[in-house]
C-alpha positions as CSV (number, residue, x, y, z in Angstrom):
1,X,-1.9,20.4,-0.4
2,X,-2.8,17.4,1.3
3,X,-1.9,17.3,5.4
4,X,-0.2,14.1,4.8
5,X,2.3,12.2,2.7
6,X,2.0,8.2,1.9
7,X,5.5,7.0,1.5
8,X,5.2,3.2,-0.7
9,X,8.1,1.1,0.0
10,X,9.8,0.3,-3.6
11,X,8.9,-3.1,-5.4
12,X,9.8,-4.0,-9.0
13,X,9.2,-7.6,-7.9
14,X,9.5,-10.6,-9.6
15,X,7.8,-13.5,-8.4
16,X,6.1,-17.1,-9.3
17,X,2.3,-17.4,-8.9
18,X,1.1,-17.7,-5.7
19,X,4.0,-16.4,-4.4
20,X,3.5,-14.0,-1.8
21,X,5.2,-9.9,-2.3
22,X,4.8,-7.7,0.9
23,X,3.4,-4.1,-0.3
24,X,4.3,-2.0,2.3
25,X,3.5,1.8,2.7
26,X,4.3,4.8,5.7
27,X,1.9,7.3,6.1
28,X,3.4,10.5,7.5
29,X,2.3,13.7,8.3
30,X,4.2,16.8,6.8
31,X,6.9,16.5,9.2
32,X,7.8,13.2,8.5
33,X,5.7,11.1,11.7
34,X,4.1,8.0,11.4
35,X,0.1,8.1,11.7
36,X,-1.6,5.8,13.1
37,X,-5.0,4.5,12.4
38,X,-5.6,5.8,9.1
39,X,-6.9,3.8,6.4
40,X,-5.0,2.1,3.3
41,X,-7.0,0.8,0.6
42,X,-4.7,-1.4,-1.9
43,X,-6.4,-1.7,-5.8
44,X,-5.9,-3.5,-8.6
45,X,-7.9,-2.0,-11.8
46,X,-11.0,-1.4,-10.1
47,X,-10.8,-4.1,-7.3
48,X,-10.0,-3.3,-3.9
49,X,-7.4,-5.8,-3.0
50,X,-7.5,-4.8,0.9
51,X,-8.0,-2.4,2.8
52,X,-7.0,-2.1,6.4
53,X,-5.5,0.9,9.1
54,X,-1.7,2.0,9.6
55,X,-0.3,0.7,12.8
56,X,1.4,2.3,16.0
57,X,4.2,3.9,13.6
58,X,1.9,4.6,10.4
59,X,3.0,2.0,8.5
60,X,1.0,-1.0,6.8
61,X,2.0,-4.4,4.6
62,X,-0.1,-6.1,2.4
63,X,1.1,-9.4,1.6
64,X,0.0,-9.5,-2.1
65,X,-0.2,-12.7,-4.4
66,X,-1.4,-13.4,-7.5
67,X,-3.0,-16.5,-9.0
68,X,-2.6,-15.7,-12.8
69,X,0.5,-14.9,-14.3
70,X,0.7,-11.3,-15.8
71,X,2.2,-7.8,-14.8
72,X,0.2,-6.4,-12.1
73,X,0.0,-2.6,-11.4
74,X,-1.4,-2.3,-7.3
75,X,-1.9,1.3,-6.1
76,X,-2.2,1.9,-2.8
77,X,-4.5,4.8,-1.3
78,X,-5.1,7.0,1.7
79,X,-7.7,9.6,2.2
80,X,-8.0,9.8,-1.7
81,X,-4.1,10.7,-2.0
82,X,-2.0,7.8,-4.4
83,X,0.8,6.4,-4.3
């Protein structure tokens, strides 16, 4: 079992292209506190979209937008666990 839990903020989002959808994810350990400092890595398919560290309260937002219109699937990763 992995020492911590990423929490993604819900989005079924609907939006025009080029229009900008904040991704946002927590990273907590078991008992629920933010970490700091730890690296999120959003993807696409096989393309790393970003990829950044949690701030002060564990939390990071990636301000995803997309230049084709289309369904897009982003996962967002920590230390190798999903979302």
């Amino acid at each position: 079992m992995p020492d911590i839990v990423v929490v993604p903020e819900p989005c079924a989002c609907t939006a025009e292209v080029g229009e900008i959808i904040n991704l946002g994810v927590t990273v907590q350990d078991r008992a629920g506190n933010g970490l700091p400092g730890e690296t999120v890595e959003y993807r696409l398919g096989t393309q790393v979209l970003a990829r950044n560290v949690t701030g002060p309260d564990g939390s990071y937002t990636f301000p995803f937008s997309s230049t084709t219109p289309g369904q897009f699937i982003v996962h967002a990763t920590v230390r190798q666990v999903p979302t």
